[in-house]
C-alpha positions as CSV (number, residue, x, y, z in Angstrom):
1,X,120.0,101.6,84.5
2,X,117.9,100.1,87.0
3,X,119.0,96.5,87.3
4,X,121.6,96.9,90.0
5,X,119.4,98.9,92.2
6,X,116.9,95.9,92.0
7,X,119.6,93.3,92.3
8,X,120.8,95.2,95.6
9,X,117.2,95.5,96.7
10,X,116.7,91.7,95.9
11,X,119.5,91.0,98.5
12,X,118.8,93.7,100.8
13,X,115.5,92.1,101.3
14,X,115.4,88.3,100.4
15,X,113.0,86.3,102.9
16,X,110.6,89.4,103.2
17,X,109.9,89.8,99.3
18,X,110.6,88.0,96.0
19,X,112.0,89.7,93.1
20,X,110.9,89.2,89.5
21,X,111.9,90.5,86.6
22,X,109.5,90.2,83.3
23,X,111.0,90.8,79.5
24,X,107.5,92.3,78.4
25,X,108.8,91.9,74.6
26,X,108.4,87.8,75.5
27,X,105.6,88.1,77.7
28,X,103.4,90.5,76.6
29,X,100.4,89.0,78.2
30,X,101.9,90.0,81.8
31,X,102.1,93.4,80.7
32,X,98.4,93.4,79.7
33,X,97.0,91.6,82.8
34,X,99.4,94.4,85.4
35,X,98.5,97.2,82.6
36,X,102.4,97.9,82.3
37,X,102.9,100.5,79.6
38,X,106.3,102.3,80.3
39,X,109.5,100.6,81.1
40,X,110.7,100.0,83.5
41,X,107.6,99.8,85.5
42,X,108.3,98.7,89.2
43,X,105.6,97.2,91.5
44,X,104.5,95.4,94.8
45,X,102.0,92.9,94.8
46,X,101.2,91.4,98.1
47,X,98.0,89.1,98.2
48,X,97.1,90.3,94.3
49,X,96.6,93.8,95.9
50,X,99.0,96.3,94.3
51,X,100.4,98.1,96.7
52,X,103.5,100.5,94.9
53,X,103.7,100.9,91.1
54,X,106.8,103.3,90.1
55,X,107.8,104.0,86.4
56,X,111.0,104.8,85.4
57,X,114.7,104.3,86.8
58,X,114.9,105.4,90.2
59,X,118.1,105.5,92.4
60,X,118.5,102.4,94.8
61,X,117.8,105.2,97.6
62,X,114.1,106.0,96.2
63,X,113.5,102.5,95.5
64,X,114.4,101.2,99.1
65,X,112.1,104.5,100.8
66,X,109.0,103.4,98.6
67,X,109.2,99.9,99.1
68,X,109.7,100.5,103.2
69,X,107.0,103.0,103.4
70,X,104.5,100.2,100.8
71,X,105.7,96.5,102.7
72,X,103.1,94.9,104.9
């Protein structure tokens, strides 16, 4: 499961990104406009500009590399 690795991530780095999670069986048209077609789909958006996308559950490890080596 993926949600404690993003809820550690969410603390690890409150102030330098915001964390949002998206129920794409309530909000399909947010799965449409980021063309998210596999769950759990992970991203970072800075500006509109994607700048990561990762599909499926990563370790918290993986997850804090990618998003180190993507932040602005």
């Amino acid at each position: 499961m993926v949600s404690p690795a993003i809820e550690k991530i969410a603390k690890e780095f409150k102030g330098r990104c915001i964390t949002v999670k998206v129920n794409v069986d309530k909000k399909p048209q947010v799965a449409n406009a980021y063309q998210v077609s596999s769950i759990p789909t992970i991203m970072l958006i800075h500006k509109g500009a994607t700048l990561m996308r990762l599909s499926g559950a990563l370790p918290y490890e993986n997850l804090k590399t990618e998003i180190l080596k993507n932040l602005p």
